[in-house]
C-alpha positions as CSV (number, residue, x, y, z in Angstrom):
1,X,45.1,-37.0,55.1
2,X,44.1,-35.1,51.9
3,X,45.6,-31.8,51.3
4,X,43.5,-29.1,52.0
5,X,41.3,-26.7,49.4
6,X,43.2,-23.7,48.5
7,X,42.1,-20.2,47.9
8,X,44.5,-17.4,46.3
9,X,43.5,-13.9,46.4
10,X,45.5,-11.6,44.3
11,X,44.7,-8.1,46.2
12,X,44.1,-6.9,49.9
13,X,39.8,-7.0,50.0
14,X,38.0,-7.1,53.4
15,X,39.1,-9.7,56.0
16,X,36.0,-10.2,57.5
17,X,34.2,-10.7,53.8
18,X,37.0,-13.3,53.3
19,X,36.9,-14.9,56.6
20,X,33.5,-17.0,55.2
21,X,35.9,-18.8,53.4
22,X,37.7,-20.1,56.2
23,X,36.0,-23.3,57.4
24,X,36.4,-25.0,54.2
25,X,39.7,-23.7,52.7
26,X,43.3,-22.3,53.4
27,X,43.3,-18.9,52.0
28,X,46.2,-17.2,50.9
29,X,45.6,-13.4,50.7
30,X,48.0,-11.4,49.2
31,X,48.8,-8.5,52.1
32,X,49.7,-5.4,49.5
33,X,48.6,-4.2,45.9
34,X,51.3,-5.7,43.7
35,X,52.0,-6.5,39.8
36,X,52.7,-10.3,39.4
37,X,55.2,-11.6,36.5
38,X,53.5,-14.2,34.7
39,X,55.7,-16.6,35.9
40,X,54.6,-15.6,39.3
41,X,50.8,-15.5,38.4
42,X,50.9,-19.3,37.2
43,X,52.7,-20.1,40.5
44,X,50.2,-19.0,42.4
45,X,47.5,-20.3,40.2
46,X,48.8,-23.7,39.9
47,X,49.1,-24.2,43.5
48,X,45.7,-23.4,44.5
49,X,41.8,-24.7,43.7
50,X,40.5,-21.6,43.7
51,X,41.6,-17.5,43.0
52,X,39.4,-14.3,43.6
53,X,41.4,-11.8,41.3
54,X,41.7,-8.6,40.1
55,X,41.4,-7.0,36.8
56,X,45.7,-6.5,37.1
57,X,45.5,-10.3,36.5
58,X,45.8,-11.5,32.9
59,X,44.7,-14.9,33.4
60,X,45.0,-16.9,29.9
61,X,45.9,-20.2,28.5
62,X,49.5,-19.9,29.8
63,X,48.6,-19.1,33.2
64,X,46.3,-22.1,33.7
65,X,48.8,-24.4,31.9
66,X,49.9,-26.1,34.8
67,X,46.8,-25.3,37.5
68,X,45.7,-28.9,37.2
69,X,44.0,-28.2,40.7
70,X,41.6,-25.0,40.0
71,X,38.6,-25.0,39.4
72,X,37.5,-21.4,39.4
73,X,38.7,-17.7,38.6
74,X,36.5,-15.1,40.5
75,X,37.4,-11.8,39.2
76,X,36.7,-8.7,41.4
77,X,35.0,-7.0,38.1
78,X,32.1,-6.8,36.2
79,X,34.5,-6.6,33.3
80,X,36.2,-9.8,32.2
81,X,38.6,-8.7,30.0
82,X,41.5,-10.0,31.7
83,X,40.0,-13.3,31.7
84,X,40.8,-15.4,28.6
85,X,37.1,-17.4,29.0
86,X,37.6,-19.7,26.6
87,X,41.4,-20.7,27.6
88,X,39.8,-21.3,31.1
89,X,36.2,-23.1,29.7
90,X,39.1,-25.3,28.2
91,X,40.6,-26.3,30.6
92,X,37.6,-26.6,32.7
93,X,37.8,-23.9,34.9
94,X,34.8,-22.3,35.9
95,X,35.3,-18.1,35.5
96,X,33.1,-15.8,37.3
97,X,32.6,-12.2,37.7
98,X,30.5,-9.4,39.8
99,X,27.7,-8.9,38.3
100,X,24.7,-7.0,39.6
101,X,26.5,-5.7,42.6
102,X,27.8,-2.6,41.0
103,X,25.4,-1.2,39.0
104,X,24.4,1.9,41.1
105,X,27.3,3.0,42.1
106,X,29.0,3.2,38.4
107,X,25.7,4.8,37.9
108,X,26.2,7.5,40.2
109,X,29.8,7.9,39.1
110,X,28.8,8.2,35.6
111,X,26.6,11.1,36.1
112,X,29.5,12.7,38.1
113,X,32.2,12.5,35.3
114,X,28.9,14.1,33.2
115,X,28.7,16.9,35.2
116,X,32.6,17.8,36.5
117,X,33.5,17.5,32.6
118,X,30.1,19.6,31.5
119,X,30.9,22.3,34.4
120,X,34.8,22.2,33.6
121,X,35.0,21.1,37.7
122,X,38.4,19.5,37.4
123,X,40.0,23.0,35.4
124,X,37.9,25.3,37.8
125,X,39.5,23.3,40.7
126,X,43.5,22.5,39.5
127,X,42.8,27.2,38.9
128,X,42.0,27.9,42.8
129,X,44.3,25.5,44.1
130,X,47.0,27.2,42.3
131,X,45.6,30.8,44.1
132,X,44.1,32.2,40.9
133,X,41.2,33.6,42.3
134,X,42.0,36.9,42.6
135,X,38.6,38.3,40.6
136,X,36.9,36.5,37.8
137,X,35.1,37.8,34.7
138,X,31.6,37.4,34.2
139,X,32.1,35.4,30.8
140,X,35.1,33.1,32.2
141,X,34.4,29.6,33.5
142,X,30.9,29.2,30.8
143,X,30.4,25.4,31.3
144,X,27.3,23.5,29.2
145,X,24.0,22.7,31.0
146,X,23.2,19.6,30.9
147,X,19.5,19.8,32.3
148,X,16.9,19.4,29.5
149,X,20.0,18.1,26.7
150,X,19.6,14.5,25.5
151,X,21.1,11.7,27.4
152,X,22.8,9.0,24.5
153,X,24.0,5.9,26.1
154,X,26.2,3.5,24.3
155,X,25.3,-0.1,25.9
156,X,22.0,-0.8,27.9
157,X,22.7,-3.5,30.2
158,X,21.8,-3.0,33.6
159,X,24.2,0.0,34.3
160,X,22.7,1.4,31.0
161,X,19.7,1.4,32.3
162,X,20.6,2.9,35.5
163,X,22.4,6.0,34.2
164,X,18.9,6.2,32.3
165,X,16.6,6.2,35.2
166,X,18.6,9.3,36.8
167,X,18.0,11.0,33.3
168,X,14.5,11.8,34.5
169,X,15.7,14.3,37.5
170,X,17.2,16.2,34.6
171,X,14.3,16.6,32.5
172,X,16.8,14.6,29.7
173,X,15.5,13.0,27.2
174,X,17.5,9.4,26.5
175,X,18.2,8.0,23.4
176,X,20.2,4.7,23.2
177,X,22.2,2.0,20.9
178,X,22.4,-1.8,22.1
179,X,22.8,-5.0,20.1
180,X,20.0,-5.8,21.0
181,X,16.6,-3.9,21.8
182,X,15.4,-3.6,25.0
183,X,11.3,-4.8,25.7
184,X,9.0,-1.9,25.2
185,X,8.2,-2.6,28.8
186,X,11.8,-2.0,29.8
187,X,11.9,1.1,27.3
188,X,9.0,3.0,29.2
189,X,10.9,2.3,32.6
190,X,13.7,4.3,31.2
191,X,11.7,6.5,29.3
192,X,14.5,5.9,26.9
193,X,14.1,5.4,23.1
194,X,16.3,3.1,20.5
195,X,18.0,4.4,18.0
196,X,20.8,3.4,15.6
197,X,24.6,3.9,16.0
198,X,24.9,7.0,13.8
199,X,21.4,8.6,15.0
200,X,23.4,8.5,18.9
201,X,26.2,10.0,17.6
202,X,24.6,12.9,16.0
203,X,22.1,13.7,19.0
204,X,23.4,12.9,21.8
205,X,24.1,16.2,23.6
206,X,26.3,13.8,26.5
207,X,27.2,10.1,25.2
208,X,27.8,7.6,28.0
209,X,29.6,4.3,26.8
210,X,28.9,1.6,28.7
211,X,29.5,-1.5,26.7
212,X,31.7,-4.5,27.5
213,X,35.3,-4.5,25.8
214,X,35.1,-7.3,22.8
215,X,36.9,-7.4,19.7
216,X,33.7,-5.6,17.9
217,X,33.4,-3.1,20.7
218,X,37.4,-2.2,20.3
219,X,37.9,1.2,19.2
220,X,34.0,1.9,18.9
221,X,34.3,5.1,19.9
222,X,36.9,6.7,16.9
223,X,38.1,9.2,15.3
224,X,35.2,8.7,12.6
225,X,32.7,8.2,15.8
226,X,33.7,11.4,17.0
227,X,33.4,13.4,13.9
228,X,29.6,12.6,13.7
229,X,29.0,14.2,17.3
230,X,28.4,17.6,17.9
231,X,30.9,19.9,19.0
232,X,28.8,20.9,21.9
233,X,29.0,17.2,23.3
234,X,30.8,16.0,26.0
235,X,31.7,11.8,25.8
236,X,32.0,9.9,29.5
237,X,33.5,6.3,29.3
238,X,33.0,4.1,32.7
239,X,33.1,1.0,30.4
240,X,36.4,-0.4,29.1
241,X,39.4,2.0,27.8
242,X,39.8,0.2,25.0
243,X,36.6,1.4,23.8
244,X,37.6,5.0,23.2
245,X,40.4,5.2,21.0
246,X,42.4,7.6,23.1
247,X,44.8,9.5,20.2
248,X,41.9,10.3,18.5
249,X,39.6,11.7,21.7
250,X,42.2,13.7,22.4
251,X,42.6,15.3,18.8
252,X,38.8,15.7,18.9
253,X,39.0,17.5,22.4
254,X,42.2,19.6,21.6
255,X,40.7,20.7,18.3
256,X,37.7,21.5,19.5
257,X,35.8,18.4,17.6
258,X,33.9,17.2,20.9
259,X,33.2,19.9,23.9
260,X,34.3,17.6,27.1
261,X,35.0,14.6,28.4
262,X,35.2,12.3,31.5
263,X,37.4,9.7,31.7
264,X,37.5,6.6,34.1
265,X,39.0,3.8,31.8
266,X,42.1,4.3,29.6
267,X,43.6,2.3,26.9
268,X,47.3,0.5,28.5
269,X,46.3,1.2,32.4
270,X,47.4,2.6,34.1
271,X,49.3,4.1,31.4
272,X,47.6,6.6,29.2
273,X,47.8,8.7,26.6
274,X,50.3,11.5,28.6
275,X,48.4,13.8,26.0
276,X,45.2,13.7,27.9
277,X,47.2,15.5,30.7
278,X,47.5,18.8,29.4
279,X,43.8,19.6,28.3
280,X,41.3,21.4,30.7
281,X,38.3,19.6,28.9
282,X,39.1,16.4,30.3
283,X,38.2,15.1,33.8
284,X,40.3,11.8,34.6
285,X,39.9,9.3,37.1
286,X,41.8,6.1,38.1
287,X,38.9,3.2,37.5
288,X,37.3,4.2,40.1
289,X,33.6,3.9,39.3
290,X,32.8,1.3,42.0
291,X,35.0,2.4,44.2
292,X,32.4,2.9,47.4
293,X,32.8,1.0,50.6
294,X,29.5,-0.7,50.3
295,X,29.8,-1.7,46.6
296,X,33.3,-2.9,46.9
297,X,32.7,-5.3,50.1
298,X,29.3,-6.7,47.6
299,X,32.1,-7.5,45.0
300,X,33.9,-9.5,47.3
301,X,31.0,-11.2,48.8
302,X,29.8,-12.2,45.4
303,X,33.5,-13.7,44.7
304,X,33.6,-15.5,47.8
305,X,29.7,-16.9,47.0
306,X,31.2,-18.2,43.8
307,X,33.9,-20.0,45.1
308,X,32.2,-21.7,47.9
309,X,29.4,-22.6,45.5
310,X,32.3,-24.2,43.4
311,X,33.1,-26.7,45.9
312,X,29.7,-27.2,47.1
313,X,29.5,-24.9,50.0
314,X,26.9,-21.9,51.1
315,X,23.4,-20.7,49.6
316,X,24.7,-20.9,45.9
317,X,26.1,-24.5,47.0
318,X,25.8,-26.2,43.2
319,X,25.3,-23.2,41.6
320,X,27.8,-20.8,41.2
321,X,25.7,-17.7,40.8
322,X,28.1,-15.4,38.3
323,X,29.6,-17.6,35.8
324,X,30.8,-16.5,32.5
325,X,31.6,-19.4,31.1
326,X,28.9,-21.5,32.3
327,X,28.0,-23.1,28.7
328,X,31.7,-24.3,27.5
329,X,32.1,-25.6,31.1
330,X,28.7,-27.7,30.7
331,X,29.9,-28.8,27.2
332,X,33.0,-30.0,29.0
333,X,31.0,-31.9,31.3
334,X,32.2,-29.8,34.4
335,X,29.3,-29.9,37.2
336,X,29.6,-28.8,41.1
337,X,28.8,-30.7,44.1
338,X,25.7,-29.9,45.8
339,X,25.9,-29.0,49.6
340,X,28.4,-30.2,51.2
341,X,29.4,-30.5,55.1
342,X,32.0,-28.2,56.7
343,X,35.0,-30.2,56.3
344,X,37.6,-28.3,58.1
């Protein structure tokens, strides 16, 4: 009798999500959050076909060396980053991600890290915990409207374009950079208008960046970036940390270069720059942009849909419906079975 498909999955998720997995493979869920050696991580990788990971998971060349059995990396991301695609497309191994599931939420969380970082929400809050409110002066506390300013955004894919359609509520005028230009159609939906790099920079009143993380989008966001915004602005990252360099968004905030900040993504997490702690200008959250129950159980569905459609199972059977790597794994020769029968 033939050994059984195997499915690895890296982080606690939701059982019952996961449990649509069961009738075709043995799935071995990891019960706690944990940080695996890479010794560990090919272990696990190389005795199983198929892992739904998380973005704690550097899965390169090395890691796949000996997992002569996978045949796909789900990642529990939008982001890739941890993936090395073309190590995997290599080696044949079919590397997915969560696209399309997440967009509103981040959305949503964008716009808060806008407005705590605007209204100085985190400071104002750390004050009256720490019983400070014993009277307040009239000019204390002045925070930067944000209603009627104009919204730059830094990256117009799909969560780009959300954070644009909320702009409206606002009365916020949007400006945007993209390699590539959106359709005029697409423009009017956002009411948003394309402009180059430096023309964002200098007029964007709040600057959302919501690019991937590449070696061209590495340190986009510098201390020369920063000098061309206005003093008055206030930068919110829910992309990749490694798009902001870090040491020099904090000189810019310290020295009063850039107004504000909000801060989901940091460069080494979940180590960051321990500077960050002690300004008031900067709110800071733990990558938590699409962290909602709904959005969270979506990213584990789609995972789950692309390793059953892997192996020829479900509505995607075939057609795994979130590759990244879908054109080195067709130069490869690498195809998926169409529908195939419960086996187990």
């Amino acid at each position: 009798m033939s050994e059984p498909l195997r499915v690895w999955v890296s982080r606690p998720t939701f059982d019952d999500v996961i449990a649509r997995l069961w009738p075709h493979f043995e799935v071995l869920a990891e019960p706690e959050e944990r940080k695996f050696s890479p010794a560990e991580l090919a272990a696990r990788l190389a005795a199983c076909d198929a892992a739904i990971v998380g973005m704690k998971e550097r899965v390169d060349a090395a890691a796949v060396a000996n997992a002569k059995r996978l045949r796909i990396v789900a990642n529990l991301s939008v982001g890739y980053d941890n993936l090395d695609v073309g190590a995997l497309g290599a080696a044949g191994i079919a590397a997915s991600n969560t696209a399309g599931v997440l967009d509103e939420s981040v959305a949503d969380y964008a716009w808060a890290l806008m407005l705590a970082a605007a209204r100085g929400v985190g400071a104002a809050e750390r004050w009256i915990r720490a019983g400070q409110w014993h009277s307040i002066e009239f000019k204390s506390w002045l925070g930067l409207d944000v209603h009627g300013r104009t919204l730059g955004i830094l990256g117009m894919g799909r969560i780009g374009r959300a954070i644009a359609h909320r702009a409206a509520g606002f009365a916020m005028p949007v400006i945007y950079h993209n390699r590539s230009r959106l359709s005029e159609t697409t423009e009017r939906e956002c009411n948003a208008r394309y402009v180059d790099k430096a023309t964002l920079l200098r007029e964007a009143d709040v600057l959302v960046l919501v690019v991937p993380l590449t070696a061209q989008t590495r340190h986009a966001i510098g201390a020369a970036e920063l000098a061309q915004m206005k003093p008055t602005a206030v930068l919110v990252n829910v992309a990749r940390g490694g798009v902001v360099d870090d040491a020099a968004l904090f000189a810019a905030l310290r020295n009063g270069q850039l107004a504000a900040a909000g801060l989901d993504v940091f460069e080494g997490e979940p180590r960051l720059h321990p500077a960050l702690l002690e300004l008031d200008n900067v709110v800071l959250s733990p990558h938590i942009a699409s962290a909602t129950v709904d959005t969270r159980r979506a990213m584990t569905a789609v995972a789950v849909d692309n390793v059953l459609a892997c192996f020829g199972f479900g509505a995607h059977a075939g057609r795994p419906p979130n590759l990244v790597n879908s054109t080195a794994l067709a130069a490869a020769g690498v195809s998926f079975p169409p529908h195939q029968e419960i086996t187990r």
